[in-house]
SERO-4910 file (N, C-alpha, C, O; in steps of 0.05 Angstrom, whole numbers):
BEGIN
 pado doro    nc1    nc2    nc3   cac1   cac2   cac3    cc1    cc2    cc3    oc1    oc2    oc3
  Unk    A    280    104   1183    264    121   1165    237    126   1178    224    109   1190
  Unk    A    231    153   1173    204    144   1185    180    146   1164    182    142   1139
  Unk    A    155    152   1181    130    141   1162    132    167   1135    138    166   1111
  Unk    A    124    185   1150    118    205   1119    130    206   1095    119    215   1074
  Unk    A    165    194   1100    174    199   1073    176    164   1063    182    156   1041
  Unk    A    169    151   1083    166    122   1069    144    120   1048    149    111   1026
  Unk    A    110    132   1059     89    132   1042     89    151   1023     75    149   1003
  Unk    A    108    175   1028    111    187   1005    120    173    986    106    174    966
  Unk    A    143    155    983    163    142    965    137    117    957    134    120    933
  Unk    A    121     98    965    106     77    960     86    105    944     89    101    920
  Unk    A     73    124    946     52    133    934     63    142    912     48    146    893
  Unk    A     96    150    909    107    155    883    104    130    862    100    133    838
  Unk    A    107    111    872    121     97    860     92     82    846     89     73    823
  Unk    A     77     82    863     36     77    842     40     89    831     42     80    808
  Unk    A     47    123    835     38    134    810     40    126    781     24    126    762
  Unk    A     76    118    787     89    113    756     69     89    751     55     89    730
  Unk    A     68     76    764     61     40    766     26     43    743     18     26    728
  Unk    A     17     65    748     -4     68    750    -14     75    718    -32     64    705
  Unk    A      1     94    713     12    110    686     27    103    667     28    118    648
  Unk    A     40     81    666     68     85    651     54     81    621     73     90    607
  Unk    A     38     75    605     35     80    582     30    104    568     31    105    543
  Unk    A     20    132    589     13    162    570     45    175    583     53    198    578
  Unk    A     59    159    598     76    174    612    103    168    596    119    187    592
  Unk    A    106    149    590    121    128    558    121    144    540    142    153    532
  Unk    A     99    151    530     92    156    504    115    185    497    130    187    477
  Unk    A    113    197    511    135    227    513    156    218    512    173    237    515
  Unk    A    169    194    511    206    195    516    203    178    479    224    175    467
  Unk    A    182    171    469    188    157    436    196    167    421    183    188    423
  Unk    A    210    171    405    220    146    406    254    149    426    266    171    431
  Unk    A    260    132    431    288    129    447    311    113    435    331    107    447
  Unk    A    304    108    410    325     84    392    311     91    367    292    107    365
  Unk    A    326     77    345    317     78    318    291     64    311    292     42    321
  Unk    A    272     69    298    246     55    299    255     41    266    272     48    250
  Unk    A    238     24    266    239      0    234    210      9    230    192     19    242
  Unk    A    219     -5    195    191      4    181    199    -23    167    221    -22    156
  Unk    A    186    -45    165    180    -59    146    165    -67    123    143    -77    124
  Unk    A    182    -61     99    174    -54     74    156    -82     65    172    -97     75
  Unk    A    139    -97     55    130   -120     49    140   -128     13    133   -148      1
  Unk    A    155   -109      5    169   -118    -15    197   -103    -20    208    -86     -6
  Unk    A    207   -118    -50    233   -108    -51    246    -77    -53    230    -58    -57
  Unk    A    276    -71    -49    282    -49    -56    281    -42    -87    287    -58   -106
  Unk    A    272    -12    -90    271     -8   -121    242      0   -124    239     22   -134
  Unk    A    216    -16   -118    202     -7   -125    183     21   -117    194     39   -104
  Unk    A    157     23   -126    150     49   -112    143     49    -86    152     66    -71
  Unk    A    123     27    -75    125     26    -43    151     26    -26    153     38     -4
  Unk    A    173     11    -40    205     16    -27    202     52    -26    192     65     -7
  Unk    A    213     61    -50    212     93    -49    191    107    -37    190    131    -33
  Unk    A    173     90    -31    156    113     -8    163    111     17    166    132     30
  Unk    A    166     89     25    178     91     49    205    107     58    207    122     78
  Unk    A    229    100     36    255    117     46    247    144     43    258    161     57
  Unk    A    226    154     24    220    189     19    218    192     57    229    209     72
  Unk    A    200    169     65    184    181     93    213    182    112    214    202    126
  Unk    A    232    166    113    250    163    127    268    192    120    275    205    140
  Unk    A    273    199    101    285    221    106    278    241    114    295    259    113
  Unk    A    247    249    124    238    271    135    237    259    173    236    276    190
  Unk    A    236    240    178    228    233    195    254    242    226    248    248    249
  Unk    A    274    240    216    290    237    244    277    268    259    274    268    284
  Unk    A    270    290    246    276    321    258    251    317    273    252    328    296
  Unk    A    230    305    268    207    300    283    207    278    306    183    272    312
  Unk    A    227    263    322    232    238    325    247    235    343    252    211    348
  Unk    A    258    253    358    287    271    376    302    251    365    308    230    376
  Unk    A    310    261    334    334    260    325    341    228    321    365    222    318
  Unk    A    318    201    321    316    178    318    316    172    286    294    180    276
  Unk    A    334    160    267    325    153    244    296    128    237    291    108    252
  Unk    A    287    131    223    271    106    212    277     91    193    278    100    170
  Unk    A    283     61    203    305     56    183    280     25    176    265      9    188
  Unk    A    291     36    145    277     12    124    289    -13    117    312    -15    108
  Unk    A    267    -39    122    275    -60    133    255    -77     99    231    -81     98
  Unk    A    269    -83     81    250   -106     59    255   -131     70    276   -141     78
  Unk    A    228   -138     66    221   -171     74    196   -170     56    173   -162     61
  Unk    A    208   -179     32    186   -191     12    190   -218     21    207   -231     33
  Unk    A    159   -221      4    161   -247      2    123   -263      1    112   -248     17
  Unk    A    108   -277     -6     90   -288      1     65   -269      2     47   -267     19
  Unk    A     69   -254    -24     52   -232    -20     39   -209     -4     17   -203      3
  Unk    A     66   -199      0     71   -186     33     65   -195     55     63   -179     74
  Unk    A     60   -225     58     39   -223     90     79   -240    108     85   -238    131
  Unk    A     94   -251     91    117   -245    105    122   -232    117    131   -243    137
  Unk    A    122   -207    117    129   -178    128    113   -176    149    121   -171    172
  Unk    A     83   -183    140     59   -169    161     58   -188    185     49   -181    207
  Unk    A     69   -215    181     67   -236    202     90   -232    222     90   -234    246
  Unk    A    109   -226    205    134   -216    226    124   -185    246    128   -183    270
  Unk    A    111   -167    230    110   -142    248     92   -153    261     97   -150    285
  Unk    A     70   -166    257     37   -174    278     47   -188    297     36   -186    319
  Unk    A     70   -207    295     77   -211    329     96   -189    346     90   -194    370
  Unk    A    112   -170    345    122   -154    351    109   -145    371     84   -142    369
  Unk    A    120   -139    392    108   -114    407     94    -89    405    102    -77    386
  Unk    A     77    -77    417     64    -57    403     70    -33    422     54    -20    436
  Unk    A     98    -31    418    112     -6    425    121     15    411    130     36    421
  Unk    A    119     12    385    126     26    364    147     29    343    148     42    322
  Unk    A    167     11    357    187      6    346    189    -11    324    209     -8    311
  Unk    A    170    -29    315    172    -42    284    146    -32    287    131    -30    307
  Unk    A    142    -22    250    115    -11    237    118    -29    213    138    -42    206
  Unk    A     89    -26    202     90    -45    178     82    -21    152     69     -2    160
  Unk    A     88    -22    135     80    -13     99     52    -16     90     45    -18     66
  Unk    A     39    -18    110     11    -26     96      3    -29     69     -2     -8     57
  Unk    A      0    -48     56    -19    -46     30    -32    -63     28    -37    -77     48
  Unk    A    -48    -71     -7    -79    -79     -4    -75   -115     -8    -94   -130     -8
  Unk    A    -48   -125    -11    -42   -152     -9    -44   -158     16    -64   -171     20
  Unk    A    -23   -153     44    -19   -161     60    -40   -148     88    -41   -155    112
  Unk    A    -57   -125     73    -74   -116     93    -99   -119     92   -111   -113    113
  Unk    A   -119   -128     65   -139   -132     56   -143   -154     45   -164   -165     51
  Unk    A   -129   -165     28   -140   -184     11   -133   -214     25   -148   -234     23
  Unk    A   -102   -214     43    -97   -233     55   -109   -265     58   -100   -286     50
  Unk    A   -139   -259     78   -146   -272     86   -163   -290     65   -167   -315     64
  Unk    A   -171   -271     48   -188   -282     22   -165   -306      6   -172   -325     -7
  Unk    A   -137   -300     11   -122   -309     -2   -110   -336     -1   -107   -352    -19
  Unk    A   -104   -339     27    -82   -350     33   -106   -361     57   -113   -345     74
  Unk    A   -118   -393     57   -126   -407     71   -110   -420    112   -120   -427    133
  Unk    A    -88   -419    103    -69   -421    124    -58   -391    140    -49   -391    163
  Unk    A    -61   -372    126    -58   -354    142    -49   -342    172    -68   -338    186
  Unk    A    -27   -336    182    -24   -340    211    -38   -320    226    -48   -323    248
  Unk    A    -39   -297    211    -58   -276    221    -86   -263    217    -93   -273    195
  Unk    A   -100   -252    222   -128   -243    220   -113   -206    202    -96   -192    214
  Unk    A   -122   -200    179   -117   -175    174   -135   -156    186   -132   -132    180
  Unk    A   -160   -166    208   -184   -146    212   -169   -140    234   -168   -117    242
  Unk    A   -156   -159    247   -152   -161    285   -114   -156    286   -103   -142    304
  Unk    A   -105   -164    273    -71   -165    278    -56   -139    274    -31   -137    277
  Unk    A    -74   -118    267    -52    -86    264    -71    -60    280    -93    -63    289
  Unk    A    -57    -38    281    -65    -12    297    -58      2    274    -35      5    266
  Unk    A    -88     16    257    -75     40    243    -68     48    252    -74     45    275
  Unk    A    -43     70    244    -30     91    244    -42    121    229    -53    141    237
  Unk    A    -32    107    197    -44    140    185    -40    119    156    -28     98    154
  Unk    A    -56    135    134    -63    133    105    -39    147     98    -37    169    108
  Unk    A    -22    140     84      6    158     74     -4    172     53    -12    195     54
  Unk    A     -5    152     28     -6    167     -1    -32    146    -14    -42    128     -1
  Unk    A    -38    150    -40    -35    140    -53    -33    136    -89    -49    146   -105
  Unk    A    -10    119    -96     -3    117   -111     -9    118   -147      4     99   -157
  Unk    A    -22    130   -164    -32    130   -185    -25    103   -196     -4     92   -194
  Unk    A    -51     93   -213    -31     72   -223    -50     72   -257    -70     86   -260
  Unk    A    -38     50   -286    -53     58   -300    -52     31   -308    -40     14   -295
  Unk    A    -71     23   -336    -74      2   -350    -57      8   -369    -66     24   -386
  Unk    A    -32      2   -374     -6     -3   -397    -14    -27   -420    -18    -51   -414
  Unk    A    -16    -13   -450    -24    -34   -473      4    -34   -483     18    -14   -481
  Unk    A     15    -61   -497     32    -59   -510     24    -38   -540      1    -37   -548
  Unk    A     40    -27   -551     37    -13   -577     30    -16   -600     25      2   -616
  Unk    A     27    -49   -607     30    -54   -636      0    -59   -632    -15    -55   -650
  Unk    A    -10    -68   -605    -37    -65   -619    -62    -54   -623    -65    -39   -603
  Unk    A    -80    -52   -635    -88    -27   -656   -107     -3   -645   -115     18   -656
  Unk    A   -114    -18   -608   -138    -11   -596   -118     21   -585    -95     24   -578
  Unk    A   -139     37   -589   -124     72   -577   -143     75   -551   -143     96   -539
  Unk    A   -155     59   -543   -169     58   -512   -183     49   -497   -205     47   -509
  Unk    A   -185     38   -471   -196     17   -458   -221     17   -467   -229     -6   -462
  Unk    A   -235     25   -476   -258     21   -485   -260      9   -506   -284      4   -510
  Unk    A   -241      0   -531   -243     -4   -554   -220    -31   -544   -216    -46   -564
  Unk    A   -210    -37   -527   -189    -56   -517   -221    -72   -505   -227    -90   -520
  Unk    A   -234    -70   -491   -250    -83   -478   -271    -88   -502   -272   -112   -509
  Unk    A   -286    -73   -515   -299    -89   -538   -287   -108   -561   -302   -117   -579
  Unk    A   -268   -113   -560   -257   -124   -572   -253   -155   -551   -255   -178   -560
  Unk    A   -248   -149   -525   -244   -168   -517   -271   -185   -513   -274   -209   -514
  Unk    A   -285   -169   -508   -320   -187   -514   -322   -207   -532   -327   -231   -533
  Unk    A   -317   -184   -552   -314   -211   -572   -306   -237   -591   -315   -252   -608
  Unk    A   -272   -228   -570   -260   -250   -565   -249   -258   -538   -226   -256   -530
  Unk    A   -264   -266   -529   -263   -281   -496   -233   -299   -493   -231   -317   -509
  Unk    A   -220   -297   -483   -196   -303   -477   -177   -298   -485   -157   -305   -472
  Unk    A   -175   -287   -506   -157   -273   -538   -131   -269   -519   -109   -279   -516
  Unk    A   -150   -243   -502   -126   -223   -494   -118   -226   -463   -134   -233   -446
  Unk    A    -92   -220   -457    -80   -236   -437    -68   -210   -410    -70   -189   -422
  Unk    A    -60   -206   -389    -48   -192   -377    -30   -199   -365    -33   -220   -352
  Unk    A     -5   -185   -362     13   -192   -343      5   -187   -308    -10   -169   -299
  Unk    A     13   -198   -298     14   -188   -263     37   -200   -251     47   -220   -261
  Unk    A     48   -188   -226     73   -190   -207     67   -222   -193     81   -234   -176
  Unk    A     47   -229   -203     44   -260   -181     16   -265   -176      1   -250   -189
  Unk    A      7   -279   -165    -18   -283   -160    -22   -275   -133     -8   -280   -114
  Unk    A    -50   -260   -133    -59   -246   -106    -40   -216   -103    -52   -199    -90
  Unk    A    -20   -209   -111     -9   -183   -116    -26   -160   -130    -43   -171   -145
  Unk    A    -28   -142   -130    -43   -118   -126    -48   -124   -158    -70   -129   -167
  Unk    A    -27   -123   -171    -27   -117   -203    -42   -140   -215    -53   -139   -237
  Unk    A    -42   -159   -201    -69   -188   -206    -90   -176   -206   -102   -171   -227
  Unk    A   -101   -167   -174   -124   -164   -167   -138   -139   -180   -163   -139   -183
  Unk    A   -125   -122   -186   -136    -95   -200   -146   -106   -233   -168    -98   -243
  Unk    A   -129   -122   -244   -143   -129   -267   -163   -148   -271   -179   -149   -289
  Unk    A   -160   -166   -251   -183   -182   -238   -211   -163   -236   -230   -169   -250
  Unk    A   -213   -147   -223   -222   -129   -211   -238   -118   -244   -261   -125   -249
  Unk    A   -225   -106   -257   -222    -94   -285   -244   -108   -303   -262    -98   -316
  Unk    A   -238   -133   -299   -248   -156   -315   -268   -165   -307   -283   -173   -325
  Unk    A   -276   -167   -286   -303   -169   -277   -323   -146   -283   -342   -148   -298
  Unk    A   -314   -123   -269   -329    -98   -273   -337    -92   -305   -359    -83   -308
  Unk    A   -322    -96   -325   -323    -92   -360   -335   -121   -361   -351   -121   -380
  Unk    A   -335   -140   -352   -348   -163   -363   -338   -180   -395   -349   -188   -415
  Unk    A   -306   -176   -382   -287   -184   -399   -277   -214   -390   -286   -225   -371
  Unk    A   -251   -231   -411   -239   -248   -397   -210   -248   -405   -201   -266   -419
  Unk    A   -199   -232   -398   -165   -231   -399   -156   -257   -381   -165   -263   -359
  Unk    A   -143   -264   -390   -121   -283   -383   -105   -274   -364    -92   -255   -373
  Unk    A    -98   -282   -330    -74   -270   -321    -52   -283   -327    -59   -307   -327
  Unk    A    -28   -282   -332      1   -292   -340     16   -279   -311     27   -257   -307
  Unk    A     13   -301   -296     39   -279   -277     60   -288   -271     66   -312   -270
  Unk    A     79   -260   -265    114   -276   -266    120   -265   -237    102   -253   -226
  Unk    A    147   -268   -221    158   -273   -205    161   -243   -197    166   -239   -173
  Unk    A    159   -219   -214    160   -193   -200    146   -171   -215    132   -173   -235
  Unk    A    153   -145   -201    145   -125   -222    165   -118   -245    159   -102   -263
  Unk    A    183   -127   -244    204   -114   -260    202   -135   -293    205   -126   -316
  Unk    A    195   -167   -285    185   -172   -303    158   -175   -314    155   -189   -334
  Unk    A    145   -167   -306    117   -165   -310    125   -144   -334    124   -149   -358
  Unk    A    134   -120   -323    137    -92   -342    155    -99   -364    157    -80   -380
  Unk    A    168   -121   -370    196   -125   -389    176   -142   -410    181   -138   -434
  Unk    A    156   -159   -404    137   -180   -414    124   -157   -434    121   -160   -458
  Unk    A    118   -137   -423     95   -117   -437    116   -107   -462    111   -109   -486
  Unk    A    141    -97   -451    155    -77   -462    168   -105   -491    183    -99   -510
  Unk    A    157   -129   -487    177   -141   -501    154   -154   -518    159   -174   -532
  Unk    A    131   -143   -517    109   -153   -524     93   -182   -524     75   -193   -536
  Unk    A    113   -191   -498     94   -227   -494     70   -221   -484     52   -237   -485
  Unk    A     68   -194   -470     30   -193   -456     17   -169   -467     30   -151   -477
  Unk    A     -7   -169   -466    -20   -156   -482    -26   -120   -463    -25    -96   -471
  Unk    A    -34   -133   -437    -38   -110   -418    -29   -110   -398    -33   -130   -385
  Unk    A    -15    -90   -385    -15    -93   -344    -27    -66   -324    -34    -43   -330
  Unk    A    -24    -79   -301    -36    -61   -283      2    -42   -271     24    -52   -263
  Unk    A     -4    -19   -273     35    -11   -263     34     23   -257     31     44   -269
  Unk    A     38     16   -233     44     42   -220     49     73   -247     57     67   -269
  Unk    A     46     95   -240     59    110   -262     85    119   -250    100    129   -266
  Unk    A     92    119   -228    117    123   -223    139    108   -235    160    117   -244
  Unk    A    130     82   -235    160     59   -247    151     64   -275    172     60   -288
  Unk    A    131     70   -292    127     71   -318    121     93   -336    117     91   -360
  Unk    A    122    115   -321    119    139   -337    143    160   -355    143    184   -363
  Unk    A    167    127   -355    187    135   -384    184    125   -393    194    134   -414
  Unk    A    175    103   -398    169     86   -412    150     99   -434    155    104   -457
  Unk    A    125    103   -419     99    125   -430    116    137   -446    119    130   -469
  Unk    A    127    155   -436    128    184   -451    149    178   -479    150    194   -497
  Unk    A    166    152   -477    185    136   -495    165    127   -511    178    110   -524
  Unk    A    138    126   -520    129    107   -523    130     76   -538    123     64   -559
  Unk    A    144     73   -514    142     40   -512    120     24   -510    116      3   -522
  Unk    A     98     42   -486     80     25   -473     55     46   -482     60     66   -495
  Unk    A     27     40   -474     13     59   -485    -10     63   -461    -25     44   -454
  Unk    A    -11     87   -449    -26     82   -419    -57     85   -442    -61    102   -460
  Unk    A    -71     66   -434   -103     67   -443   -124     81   -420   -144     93   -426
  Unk    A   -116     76   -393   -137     91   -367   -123     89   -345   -103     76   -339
  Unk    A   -139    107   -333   -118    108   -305   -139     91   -286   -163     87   -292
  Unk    A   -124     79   -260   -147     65   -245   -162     80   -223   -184     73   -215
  Unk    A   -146    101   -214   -163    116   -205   -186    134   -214   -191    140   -237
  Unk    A   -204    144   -190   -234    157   -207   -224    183   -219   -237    193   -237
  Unk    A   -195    198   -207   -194    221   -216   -169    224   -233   -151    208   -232
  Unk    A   -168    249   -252   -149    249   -273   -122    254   -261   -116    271   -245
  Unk    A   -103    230   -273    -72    233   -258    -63    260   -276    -71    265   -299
  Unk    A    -44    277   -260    -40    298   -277    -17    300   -292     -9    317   -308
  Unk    A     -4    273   -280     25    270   -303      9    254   -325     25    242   -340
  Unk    A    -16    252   -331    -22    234   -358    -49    249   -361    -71    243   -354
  Unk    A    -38    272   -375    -70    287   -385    -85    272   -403   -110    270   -404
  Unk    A    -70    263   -416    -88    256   -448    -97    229   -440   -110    219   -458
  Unk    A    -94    208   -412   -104    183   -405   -131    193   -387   -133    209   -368
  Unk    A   -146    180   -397   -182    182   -381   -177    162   -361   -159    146   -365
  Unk    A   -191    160   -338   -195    147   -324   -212    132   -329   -235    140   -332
  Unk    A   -204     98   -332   -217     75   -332   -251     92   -335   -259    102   -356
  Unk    A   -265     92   -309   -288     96   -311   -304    114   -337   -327    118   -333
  Unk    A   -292    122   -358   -297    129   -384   -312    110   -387   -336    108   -389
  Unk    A   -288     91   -385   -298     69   -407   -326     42   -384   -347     32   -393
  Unk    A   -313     38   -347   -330     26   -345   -338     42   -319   -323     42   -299
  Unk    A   -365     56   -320   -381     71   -307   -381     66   -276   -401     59   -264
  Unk    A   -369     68   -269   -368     70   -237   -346     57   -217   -344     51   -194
  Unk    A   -325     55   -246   -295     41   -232   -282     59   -227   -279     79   -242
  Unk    A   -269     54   -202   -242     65   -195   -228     49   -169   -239     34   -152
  Unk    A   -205     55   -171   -187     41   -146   -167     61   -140   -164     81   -153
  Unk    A   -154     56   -122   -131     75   -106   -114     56   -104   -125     35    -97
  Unk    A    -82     54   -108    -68     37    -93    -54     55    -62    -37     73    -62
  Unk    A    -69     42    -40    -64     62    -16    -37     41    -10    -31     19    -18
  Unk    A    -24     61     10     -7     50     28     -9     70     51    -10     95     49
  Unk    A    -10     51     80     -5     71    101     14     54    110     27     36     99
  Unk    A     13     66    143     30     54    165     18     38    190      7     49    209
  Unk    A     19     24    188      4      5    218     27     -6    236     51     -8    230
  Unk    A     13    -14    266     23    -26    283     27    -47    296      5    -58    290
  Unk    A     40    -67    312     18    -89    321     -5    -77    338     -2    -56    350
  Unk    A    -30    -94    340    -52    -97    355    -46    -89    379    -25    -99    388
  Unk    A    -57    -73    392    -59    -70    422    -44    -50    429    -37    -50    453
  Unk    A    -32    -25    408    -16     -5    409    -37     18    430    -57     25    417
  Unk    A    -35     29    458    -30     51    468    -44     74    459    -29     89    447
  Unk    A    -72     84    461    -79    108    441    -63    128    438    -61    140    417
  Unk    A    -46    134    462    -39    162    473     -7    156    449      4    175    437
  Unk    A      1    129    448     32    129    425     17    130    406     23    151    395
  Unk    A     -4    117    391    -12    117    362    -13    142    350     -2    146    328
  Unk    A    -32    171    370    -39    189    369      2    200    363     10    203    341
  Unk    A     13    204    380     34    209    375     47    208    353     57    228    342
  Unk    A     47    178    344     65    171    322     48    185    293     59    196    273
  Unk    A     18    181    295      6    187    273      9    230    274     -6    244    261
  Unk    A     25    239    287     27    260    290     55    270    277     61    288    262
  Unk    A     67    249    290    103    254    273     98    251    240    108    264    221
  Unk    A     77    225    240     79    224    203     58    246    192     53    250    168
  Unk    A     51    255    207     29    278    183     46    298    179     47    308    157
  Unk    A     70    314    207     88    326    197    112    320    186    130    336    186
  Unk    A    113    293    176    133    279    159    125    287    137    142    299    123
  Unk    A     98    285    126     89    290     96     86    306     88     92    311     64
  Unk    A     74    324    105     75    364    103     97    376    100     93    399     92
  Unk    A    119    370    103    147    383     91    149    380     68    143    363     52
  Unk    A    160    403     68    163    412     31    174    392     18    162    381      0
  Unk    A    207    381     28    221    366     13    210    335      8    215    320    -10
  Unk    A    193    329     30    175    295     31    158    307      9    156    298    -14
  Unk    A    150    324     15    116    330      0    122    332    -32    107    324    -50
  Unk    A    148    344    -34    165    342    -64    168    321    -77    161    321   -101
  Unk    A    181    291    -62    181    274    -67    165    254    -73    167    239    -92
  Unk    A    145    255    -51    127    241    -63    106    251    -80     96    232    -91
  Unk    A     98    268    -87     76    278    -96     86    285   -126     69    280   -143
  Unk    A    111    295   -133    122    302   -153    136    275   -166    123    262   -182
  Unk    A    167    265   -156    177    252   -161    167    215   -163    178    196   -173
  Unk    A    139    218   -148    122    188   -144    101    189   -161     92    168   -169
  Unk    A     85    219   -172     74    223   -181     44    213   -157     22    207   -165
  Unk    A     49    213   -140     29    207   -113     12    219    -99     22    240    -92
  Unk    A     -9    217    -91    -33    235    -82    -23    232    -45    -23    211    -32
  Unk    A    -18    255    -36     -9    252     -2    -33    261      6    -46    281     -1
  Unk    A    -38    235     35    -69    239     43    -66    239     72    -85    251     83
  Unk    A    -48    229     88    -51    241    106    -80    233    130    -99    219    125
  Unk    A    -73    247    151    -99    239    165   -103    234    192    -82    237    205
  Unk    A   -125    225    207   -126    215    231   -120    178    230   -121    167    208
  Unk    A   -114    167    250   -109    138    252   -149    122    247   -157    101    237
  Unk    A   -163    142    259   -202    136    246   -198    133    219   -206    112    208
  Unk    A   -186    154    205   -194    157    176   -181    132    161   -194    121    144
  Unk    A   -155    123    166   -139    101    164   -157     75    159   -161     62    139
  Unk    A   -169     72    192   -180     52    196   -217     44    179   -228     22    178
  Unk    A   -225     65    171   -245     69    160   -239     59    128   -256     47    115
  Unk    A   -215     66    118   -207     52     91   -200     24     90   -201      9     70
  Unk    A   -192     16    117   -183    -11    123   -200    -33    116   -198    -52    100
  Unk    A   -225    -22    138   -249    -34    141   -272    -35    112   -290    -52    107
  Unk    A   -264    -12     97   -272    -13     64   -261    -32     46   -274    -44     28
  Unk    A   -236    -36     52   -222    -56     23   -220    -80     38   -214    -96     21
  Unk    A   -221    -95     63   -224   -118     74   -249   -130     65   -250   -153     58
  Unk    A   -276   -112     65   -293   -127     58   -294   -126     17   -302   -144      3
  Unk    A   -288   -104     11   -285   -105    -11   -274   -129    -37   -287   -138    -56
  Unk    A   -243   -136    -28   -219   -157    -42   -235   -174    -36   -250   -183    -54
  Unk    A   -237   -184    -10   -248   -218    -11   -279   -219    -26   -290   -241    -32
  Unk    A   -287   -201    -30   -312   -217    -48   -303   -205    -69   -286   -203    -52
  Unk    A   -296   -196    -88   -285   -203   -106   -265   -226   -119   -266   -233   -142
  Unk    A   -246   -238   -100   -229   -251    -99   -238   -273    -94   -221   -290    -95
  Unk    A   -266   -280    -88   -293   -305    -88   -294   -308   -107   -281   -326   -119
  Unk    A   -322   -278   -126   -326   -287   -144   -307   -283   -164   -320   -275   -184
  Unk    A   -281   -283   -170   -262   -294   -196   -255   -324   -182   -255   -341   -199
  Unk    A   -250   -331   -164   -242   -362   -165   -208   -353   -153   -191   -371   -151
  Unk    A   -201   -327   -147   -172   -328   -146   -164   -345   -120   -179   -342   -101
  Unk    A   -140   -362   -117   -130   -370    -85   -100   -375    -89    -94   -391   -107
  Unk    A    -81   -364    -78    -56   -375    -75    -55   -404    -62    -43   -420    -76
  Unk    A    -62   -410    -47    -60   -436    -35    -84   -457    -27    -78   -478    -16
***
């Protein structure tokens, strides 16, 4: 052999050597990618994710995204399994405000850092959610539910999915801000949390309007405020909390994250497939209609800018109530 086509072949072969992560990023995906859900099938974070999975292969060369539940331990099950993973793209995590924010405040043993262990992706949706009163009793709105509770301090009680779970912390949250003292009662899921209300053992809960808006409209349950700052439009006649306490609101977000140390040139990528995941009519149907869900969409900055809001946010709250799983 001689020289010229030998150093040709060695200067090829830097090149790749040199490159291979923006040069990678164009053949992703090459197999089916996972999405790990941090809770069970059935609920509304489950259904957001399969909505996203069925828009996803046409954007994806023809790769499904296939949904993987691992509840468990207040999502950080899920998030501990995806945070050691590779940060190739192939397992993503469900982001939400248990296993991505409040974590560390939570859970003293903790295996991961929620500031340091993921790569936004993108802000998906997020989810409306309301304060559900049982019916029989007499209060017609959080404002008249909360003076009442003043003046009887412990009277009144709430259900939640567990301790440190979103539907804890939001009424936690609730209760501080109104300068109330509800009782939390929490059980083993959402499905009984919502059966406790409907069966009248609790007085109030925190619950998505997707899993509860037949209930509503049955009235079984009685939405008193929404937790977001702005009016949900499947519940005209419900005010948003902040009626009643002047400068509350919450979002239940969910995005998509990665492990740590993901590639700008794939993040940029992948956060590109899911914005035109959500922009299709039939996703955009689903969730926004059928979830009753606000689709938000975005850069992997804008992601990370909400991240860095509710991390510092949960744990001082989650101070001052005294809350700790372990």
């Amino acid at each position: 052999m001689n020289a010229r086509p030998l150093h040709f072949v060695v200067a090829l072969a830097l090149l790749f050597a040199a490159t291979p992560a923006s040069a990678q990023t164009t053949k992703w995906p090459d197999r089916p990618v996972k999405l790990v859900v941090p809770v069970g099938a059935g609920g509304a974070a489950d259904t957001l994710a399969r909505n996203l999975s069925n828009g996803f292969a046409q954007f994806a060369n023809g790769q499904p995204l296939v949904i993987e539940n691992r509840p468990g331990a207040g999502g950080t099950l899920a998030a501990t399994g995806v945070a050691r993973e590779q940060p190739d793209g192939y397992v993503l995590l469900l982001a939400e405000i248990g296993a991505n924010a409040a974590a560390n405040a939570l859970q003293s043993k903790l295996s991961y850092d929620v500031q340091t262990a993921f790569t936004p992706i993108i802000h998906v949706a997020n989810l409306p959610t309301v304060v559900l009163m049982r019916p029989d009793l007499p209060y017609k709105s959080l404002g008249e539910l909360i003076a009442a509770a003043k003046q009887q301090p412990g009277k009144f009680n709430y259900a939640s999915a567990g301790i440190g779970n979103w539907t804890h912390l939001f009424m936690a949250y609730l209760n501080g801000q109104a300068g109330v003292q509800m009782i939390n009662i929490p059980y083993r899921s959402g499905a009984e949390m919502t059966t406790s209300l409907l069966r009248g053992e609790a007085d109030v809960a925190a619950v998505s309007v997707s899993t509860s808006i037949a209930f509503i409209r049955e009235g079984k349950v009685r939405a008193v405020a929404g937790f977001p700052a702005k009016q949900i439009p499947e519940l005209a006649e419900t005010p948003p909390a902040s009626q009643a306490v002047p400068g509350f609101s919450i979002d239940l977000w969910h995005g998509i994250v990665a492990p740590a140390g993901m590639d700008p040139a794939l993040v940029s990528q992948i956060n590109g497939i899911f914005n035109k995941v959500i922009g299709t009519p039939a996703v955009a149907k689903a969730i926004s209609q059928a979830q009753a869900a606000e689709i938000v969409g975005g850069s992997p900055k804008q992601f990370d800018d909400l991240l860095k809001a509710e991390q510092k946010r949960w744990p001082e709250l989650i101070k001052s109530a005294g809350i700790k799983v372990d």
